[in-house]
SESE-808389 format. One record per atom (N, C-alpha, C): chain; residue number from 1; residue in one letter; x, y, z; atom name. Coordinates in pm, whole numbers. Layout:
BEGIN
@ch:A&i:NUM&aa:a&xx:X&yy:Y&zz:Z&at:CA $
...
***
This chain:
BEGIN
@ch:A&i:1&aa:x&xx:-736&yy:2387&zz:5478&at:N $
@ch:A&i:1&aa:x&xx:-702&yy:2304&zz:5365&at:CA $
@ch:A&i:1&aa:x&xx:-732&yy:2159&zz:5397&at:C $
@ch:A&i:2&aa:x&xx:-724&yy:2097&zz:5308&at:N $
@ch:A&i:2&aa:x&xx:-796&yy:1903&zz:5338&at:CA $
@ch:A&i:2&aa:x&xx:-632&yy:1877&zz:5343&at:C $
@ch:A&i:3&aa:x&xx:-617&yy:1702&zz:5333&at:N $
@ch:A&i:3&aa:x&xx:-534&yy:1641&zz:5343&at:CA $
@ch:A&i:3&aa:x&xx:-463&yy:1606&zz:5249&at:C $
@ch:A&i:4&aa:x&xx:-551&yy:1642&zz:5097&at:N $
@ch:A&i:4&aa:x&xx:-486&yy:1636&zz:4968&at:CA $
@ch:A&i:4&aa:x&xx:-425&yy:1785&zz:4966&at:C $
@ch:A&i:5&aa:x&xx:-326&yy:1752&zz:4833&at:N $
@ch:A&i:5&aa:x&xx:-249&yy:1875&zz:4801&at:CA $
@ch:A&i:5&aa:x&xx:-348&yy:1976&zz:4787&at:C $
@ch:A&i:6&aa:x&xx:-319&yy:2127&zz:4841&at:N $
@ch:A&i:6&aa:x&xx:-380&yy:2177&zz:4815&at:CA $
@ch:A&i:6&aa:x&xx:-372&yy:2254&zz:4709&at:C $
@ch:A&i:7&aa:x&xx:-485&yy:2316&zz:4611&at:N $
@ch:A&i:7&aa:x&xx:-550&yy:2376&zz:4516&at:CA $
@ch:A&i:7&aa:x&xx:-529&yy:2503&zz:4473&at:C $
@ch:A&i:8&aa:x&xx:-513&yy:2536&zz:4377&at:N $
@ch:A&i:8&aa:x&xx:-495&yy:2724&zz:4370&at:CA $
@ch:A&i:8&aa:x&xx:-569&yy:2793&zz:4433&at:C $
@ch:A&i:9&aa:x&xx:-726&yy:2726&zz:4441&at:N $
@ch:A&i:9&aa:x&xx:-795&yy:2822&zz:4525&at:CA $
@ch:A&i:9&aa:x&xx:-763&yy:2822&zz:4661&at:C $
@ch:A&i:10&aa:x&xx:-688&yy:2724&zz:4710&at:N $
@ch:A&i:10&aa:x&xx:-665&yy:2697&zz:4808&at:CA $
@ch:A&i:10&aa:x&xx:-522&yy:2816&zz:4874&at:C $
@ch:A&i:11&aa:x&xx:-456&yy:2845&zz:4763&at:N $
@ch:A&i:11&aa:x&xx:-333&yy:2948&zz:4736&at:CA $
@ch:A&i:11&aa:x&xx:-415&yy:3031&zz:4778&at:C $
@ch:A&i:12&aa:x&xx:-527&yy:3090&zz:4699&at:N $
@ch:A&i:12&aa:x&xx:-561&yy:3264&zz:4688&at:CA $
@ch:A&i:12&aa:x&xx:-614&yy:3271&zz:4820&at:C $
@ch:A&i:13&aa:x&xx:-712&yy:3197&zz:4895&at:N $
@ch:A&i:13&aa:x&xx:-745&yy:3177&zz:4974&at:CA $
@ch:A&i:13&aa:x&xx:-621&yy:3184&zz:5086&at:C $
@ch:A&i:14&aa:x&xx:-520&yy:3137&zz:5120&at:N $
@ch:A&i:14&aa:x&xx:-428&yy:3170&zz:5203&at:CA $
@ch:A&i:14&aa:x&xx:-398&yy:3296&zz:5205&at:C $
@ch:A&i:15&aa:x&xx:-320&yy:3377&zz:5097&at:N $
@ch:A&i:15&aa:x&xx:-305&yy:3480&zz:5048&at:CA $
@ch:A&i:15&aa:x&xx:-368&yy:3594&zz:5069&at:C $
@ch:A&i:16&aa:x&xx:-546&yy:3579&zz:5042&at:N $
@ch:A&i:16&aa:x&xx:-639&yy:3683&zz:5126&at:CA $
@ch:A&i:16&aa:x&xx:-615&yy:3733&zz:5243&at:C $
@ch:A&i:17&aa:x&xx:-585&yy:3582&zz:5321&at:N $
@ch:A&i:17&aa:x&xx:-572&yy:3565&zz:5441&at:CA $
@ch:A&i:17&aa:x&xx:-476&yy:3641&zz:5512&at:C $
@ch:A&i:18&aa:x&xx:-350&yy:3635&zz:5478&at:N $
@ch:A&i:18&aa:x&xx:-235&yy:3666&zz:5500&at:CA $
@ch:A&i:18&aa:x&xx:-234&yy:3881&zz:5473&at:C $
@ch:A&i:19&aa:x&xx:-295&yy:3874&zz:5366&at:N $
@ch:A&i:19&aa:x&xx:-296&yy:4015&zz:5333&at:CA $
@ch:A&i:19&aa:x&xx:-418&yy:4046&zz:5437&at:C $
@ch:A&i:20&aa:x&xx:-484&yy:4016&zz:5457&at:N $
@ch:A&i:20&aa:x&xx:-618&yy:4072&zz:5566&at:CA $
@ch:A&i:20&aa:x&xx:-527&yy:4123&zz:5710&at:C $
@ch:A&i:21&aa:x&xx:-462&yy:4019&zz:5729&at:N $
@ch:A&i:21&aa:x&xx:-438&yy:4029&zz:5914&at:CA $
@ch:A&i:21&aa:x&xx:-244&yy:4096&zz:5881&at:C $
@ch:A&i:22&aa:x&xx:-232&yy:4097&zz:5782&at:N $
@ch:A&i:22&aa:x&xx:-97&yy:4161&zz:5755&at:CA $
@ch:A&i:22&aa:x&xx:-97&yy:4315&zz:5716&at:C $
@ch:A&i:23&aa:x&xx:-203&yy:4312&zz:5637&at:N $
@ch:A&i:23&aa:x&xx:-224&yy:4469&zz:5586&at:CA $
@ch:A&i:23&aa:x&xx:-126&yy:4486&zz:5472&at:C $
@ch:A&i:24&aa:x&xx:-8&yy:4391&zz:5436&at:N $
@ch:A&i:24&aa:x&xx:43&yy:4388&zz:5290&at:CA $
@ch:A&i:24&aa:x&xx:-89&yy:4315&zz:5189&at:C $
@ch:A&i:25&aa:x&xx:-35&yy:4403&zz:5088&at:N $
@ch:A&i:25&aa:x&xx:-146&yy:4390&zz:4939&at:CA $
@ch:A&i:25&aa:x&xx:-119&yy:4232&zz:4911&at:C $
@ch:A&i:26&aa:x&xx:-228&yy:4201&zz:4891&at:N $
@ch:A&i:26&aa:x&xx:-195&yy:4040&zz:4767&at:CA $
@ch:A&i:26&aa:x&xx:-101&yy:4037&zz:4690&at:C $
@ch:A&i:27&aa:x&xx:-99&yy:4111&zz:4639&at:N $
@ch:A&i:27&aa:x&xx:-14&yy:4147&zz:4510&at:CA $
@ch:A&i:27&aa:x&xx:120&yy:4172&zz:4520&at:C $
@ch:A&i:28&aa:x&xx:105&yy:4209&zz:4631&at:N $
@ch:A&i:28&aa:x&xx:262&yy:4258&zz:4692&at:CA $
@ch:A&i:28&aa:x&xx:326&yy:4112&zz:4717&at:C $
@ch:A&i:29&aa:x&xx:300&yy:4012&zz:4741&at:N $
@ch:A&i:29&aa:x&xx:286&yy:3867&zz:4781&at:CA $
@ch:A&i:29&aa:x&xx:379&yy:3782&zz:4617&at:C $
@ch:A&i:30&aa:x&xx:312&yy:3872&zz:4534&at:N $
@ch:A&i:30&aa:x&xx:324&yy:3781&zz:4452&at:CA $
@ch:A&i:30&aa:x&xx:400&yy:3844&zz:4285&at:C $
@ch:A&i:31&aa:x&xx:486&yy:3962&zz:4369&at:N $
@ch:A&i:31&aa:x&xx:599&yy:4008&zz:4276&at:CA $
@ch:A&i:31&aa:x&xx:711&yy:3960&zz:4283&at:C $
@ch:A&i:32&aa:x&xx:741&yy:4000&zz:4213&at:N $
@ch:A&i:32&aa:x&xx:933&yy:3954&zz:4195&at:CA $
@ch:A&i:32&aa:x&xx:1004&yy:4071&zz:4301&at:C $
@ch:A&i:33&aa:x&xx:1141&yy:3990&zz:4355&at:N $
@ch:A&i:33&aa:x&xx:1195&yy:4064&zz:4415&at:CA $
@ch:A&i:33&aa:x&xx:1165&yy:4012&zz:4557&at:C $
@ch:A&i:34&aa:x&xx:1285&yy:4079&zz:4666&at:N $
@ch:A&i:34&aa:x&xx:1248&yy:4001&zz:4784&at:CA $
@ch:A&i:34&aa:x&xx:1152&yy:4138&zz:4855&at:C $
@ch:A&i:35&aa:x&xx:1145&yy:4246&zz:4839&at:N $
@ch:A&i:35&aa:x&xx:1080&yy:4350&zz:4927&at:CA $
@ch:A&i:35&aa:x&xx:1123&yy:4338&zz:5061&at:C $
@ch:A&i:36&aa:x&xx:1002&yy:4386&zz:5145&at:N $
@ch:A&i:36&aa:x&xx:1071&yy:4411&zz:5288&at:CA $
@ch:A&i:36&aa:x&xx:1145&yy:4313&zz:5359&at:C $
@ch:A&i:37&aa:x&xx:1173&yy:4324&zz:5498&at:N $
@ch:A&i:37&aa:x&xx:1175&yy:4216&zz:5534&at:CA $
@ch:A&i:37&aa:x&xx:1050&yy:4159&zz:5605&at:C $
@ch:A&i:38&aa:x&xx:980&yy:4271&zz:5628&at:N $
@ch:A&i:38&aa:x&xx:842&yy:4198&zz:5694&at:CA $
@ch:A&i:38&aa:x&xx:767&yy:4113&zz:5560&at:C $
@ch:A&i:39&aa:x&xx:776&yy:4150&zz:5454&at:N $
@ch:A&i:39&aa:x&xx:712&yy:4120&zz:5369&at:CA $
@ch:A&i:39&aa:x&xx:778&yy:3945&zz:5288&at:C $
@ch:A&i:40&aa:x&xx:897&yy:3977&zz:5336&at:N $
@ch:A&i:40&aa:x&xx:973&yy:3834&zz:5309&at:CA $
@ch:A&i:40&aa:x&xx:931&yy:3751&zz:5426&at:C $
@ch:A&i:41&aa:x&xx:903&yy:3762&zz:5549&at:N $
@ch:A&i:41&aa:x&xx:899&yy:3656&zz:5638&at:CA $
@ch:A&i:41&aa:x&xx:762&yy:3607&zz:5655&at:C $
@ch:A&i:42&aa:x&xx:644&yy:3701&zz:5586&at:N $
@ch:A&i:42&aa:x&xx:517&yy:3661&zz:5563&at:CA $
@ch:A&i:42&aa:x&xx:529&yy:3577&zz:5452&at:C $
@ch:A&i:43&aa:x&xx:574&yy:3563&zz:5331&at:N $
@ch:A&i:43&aa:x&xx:579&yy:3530&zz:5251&at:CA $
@ch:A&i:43&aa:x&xx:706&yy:3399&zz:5247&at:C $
@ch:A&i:44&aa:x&xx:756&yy:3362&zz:5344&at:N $
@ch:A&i:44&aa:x&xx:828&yy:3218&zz:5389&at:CA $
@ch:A&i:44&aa:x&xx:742&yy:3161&zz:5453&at:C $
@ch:A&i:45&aa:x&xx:671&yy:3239&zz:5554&at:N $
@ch:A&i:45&aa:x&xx:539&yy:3167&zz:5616&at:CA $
@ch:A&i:45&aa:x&xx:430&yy:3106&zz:5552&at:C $
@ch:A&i:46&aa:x&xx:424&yy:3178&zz:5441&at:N $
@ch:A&i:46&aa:x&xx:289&yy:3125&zz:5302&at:CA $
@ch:A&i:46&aa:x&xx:363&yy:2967&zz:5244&at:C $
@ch:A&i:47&aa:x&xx:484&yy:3001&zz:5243&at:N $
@ch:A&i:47&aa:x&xx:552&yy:2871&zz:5188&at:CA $
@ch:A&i:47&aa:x&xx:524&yy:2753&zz:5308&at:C $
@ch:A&i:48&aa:x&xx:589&yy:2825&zz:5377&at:N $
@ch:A&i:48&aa:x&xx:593&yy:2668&zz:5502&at:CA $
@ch:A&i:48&aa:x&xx:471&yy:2642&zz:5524&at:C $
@ch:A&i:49&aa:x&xx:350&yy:2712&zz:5525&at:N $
@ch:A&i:49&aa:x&xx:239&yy:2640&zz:5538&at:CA $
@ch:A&i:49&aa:x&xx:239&yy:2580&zz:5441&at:C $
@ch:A&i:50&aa:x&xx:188&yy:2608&zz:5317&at:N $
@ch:A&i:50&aa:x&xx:161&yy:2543&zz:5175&at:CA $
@ch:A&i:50&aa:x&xx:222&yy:2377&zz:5184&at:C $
@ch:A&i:51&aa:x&xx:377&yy:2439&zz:5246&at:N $
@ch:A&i:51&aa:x&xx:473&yy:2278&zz:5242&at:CA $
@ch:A&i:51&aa:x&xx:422&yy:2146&zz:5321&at:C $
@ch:A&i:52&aa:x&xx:329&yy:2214&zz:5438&at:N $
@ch:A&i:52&aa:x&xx:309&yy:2138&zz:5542&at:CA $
@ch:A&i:52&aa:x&xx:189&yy:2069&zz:5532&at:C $
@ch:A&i:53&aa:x&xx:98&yy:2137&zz:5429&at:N $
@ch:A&i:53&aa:x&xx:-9&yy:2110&zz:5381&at:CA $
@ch:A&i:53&aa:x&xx:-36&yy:1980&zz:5236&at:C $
@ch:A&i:54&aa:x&xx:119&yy:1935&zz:5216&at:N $
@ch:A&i:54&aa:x&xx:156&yy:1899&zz:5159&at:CA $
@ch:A&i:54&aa:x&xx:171&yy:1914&zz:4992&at:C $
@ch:A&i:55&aa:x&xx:203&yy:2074&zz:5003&at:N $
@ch:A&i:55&aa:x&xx:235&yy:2109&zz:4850&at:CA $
@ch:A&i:55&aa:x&xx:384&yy:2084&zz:4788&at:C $
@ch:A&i:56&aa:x&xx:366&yy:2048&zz:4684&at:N $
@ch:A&i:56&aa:x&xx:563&yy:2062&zz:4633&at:CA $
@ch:A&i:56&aa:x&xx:614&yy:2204&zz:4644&at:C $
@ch:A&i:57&aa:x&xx:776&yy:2198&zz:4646&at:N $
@ch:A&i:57&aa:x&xx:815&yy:2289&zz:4642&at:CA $
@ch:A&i:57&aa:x&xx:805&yy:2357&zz:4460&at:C $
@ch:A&i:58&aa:x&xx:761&yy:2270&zz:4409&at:N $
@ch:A&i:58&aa:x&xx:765&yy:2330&zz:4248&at:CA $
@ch:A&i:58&aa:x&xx:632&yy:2352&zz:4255&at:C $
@ch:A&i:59&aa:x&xx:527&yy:2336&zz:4246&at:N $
@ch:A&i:59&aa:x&xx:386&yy:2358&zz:4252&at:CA $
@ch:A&i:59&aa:x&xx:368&yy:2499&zz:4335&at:C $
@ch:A&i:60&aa:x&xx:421&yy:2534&zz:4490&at:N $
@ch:A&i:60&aa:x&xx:477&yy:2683&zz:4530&at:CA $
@ch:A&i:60&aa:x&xx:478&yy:2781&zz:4435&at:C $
@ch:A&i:61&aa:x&xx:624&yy:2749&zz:4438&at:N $
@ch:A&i:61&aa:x&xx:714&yy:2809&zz:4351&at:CA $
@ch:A&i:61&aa:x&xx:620&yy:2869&zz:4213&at:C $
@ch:A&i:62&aa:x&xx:549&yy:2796&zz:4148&at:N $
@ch:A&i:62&aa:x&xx:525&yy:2788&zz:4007&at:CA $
@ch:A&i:62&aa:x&xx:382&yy:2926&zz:4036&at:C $
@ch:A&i:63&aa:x&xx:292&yy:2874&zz:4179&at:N $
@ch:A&i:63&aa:x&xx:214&yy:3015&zz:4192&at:CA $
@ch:A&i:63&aa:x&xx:318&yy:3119&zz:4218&at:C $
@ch:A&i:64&aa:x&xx:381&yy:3116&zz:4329&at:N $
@ch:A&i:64&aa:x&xx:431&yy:3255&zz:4342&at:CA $
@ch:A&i:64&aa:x&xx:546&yy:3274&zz:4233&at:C $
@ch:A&i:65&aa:x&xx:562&yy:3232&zz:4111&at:N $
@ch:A&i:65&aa:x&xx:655&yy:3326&zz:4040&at:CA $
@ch:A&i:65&aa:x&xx:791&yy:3316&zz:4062&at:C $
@ch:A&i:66&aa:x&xx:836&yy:3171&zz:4161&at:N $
@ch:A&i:66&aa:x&xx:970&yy:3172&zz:4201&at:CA $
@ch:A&i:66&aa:x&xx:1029&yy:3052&zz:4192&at:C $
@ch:A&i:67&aa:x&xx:1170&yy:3042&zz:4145&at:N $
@ch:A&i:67&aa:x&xx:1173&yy:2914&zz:4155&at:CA $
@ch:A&i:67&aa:x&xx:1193&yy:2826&zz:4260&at:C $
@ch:A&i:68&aa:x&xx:1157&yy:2711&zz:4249&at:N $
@ch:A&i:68&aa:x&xx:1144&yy:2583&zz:4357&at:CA $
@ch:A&i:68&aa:x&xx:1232&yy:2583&zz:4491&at:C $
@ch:A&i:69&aa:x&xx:1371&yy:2608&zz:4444&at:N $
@ch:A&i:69&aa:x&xx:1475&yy:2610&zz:4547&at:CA $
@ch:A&i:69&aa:x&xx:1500&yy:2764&zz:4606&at:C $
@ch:A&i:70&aa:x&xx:1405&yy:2886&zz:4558&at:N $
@ch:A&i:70&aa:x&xx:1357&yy:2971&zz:4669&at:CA $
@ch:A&i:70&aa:x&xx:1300&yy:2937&zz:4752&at:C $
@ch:A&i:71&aa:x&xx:1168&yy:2859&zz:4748&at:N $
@ch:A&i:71&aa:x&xx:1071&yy:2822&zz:4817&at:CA $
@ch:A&i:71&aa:x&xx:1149&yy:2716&zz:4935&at:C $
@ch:A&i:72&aa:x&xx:1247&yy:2630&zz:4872&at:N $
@ch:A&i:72&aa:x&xx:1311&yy:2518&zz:4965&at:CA $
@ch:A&i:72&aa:x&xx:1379&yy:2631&zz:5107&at:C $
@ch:A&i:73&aa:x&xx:1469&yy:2741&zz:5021&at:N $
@ch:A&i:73&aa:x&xx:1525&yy:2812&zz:5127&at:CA $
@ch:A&i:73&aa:x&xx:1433&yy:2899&zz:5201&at:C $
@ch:A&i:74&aa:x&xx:1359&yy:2949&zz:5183&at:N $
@ch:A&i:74&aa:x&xx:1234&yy:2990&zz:5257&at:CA $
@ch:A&i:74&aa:x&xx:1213&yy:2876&zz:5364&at:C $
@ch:A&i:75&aa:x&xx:1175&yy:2808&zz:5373&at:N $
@ch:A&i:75&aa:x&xx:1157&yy:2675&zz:5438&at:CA $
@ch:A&i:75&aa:x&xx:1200&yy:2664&zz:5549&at:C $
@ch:A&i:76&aa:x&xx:1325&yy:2581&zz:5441&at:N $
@ch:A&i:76&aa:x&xx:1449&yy:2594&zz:5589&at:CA $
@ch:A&i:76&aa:x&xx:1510&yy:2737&zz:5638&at:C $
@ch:A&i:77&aa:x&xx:1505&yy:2855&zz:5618&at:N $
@ch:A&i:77&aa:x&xx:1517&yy:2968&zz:5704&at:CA $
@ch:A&i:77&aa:x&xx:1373&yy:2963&zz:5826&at:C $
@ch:A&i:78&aa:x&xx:1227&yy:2934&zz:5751&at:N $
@ch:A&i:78&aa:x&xx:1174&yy:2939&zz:5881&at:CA $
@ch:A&i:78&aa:x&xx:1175&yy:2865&zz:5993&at:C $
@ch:A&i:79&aa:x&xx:1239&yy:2719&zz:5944&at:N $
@ch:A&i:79&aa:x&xx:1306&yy:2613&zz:6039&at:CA $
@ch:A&i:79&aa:x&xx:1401&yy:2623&zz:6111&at:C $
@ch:A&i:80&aa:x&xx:1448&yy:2727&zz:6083&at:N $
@ch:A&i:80&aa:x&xx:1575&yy:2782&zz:6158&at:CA $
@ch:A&i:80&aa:x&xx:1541&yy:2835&zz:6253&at:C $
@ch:A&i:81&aa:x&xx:1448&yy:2904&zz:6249&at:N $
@ch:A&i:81&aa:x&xx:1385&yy:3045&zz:6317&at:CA $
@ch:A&i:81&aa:x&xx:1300&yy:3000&zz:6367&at:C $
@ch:A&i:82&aa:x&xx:1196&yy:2880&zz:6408&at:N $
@ch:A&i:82&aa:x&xx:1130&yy:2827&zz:6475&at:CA $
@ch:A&i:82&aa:x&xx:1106&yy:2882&zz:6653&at:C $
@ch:A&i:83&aa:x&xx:1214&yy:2921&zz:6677&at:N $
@ch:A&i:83&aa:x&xx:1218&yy:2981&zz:6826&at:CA $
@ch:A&i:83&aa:x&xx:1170&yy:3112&zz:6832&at:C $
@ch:A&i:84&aa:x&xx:1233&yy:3179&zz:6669&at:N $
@ch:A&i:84&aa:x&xx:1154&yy:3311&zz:6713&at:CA $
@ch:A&i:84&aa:x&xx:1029&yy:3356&zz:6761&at:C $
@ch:A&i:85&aa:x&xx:985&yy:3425&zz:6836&at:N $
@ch:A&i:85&aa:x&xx:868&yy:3451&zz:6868&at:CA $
@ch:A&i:85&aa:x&xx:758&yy:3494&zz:6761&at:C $
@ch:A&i:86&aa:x&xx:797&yy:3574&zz:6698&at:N $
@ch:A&i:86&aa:x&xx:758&yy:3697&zz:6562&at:CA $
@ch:A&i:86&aa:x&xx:712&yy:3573&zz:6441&at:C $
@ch:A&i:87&aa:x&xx:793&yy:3497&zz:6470&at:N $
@ch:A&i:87&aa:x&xx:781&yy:3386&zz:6343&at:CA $
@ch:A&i:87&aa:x&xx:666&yy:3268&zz:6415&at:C $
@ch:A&i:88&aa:x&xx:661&yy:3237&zz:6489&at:N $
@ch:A&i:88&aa:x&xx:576&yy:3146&zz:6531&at:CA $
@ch:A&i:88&aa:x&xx:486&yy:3198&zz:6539&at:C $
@ch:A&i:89&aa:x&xx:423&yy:3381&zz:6544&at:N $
@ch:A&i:89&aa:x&xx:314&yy:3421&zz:6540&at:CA $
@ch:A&i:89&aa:x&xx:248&yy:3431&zz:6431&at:C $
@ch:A&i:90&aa:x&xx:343&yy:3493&zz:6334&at:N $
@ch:A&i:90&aa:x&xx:275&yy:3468&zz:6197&at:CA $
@ch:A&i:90&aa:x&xx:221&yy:3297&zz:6168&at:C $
@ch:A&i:91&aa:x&xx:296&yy:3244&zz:6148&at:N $
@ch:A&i:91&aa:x&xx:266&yy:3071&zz:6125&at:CA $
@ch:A&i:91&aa:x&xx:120&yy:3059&zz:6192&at:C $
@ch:A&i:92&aa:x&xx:106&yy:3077&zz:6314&at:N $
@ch:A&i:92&aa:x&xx:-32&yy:3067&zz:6449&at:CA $
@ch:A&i:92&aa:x&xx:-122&yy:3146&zz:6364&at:C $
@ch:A&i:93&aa:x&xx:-116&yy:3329&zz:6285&at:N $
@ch:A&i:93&aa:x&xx:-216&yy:3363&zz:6269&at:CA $
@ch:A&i:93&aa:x&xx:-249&yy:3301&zz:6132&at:C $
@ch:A&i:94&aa:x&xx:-159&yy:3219&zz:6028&at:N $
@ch:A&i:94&aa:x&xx:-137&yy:3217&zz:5905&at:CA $
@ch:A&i:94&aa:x&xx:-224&yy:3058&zz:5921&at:C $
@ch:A&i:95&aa:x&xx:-188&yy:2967&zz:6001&at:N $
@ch:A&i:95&aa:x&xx:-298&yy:2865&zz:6022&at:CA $
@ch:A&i:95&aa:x&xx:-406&yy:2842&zz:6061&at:C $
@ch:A&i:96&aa:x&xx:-486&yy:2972&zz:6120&at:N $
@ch:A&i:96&aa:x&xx:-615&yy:2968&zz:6129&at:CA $
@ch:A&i:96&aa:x&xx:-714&yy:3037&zz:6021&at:C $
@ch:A&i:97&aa:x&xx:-649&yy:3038&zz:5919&at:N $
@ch:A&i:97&aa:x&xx:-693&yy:3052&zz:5762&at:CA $
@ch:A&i:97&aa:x&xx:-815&yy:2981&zz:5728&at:C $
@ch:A&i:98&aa:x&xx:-828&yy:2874&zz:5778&at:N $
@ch:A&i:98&aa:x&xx:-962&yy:2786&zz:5678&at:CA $
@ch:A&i:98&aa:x&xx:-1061&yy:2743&zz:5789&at:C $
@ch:A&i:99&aa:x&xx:-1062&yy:2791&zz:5933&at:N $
@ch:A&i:99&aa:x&xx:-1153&yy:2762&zz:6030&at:CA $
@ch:A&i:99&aa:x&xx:-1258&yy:2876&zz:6040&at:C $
***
């Protein structure tokens, strides 16, 4: 992603990404409902990148179908979890998306 906010294509493009090296569907990404838990902690990871990349939490939110202050708690749960191992791997494979 560039340094400006990033773009919807810039969304689907993560998303591919995430479903490629995850083996969950796109689509699965982008229903209602929390689903697994593997499928929730990929999908906090899509957020915290997006966030870091400097997207709003309403601009998130508004692709995936959720509102804003899901996306906030997503966030800060993966900030929490920063030590985990499992979680810092996803984030590692989830940021080499656009190289």
């Amino acid at each position: 992603m560039s340094l400006s906010s990033p773009t919807p294509r810039d969304y689907d493009k993560l998303l591919s990404h995430a479903s490629e090296i995850s083996g969950i569907p796109m689509t699965s990404f982008l229903e209602k409902g929390r689903g697994s838990q593997r499928l929730s902690r990929w999908r906090m990871a899509i957020f915290y990148i997006l966030r870091n990349a400097g997207a709003t939490f309403h601009e998130i939110g508004s692709y995936f179908n959720r509102d804003y202050s899901t996306v906030i708690h997503g966030c800060k749960v993966l900030d929490s979890k920063s030590s985990d191992a499992q979680v810092r791997d996803i984030i590692s494979k989830l940021s080499t998306y656009n190289k």
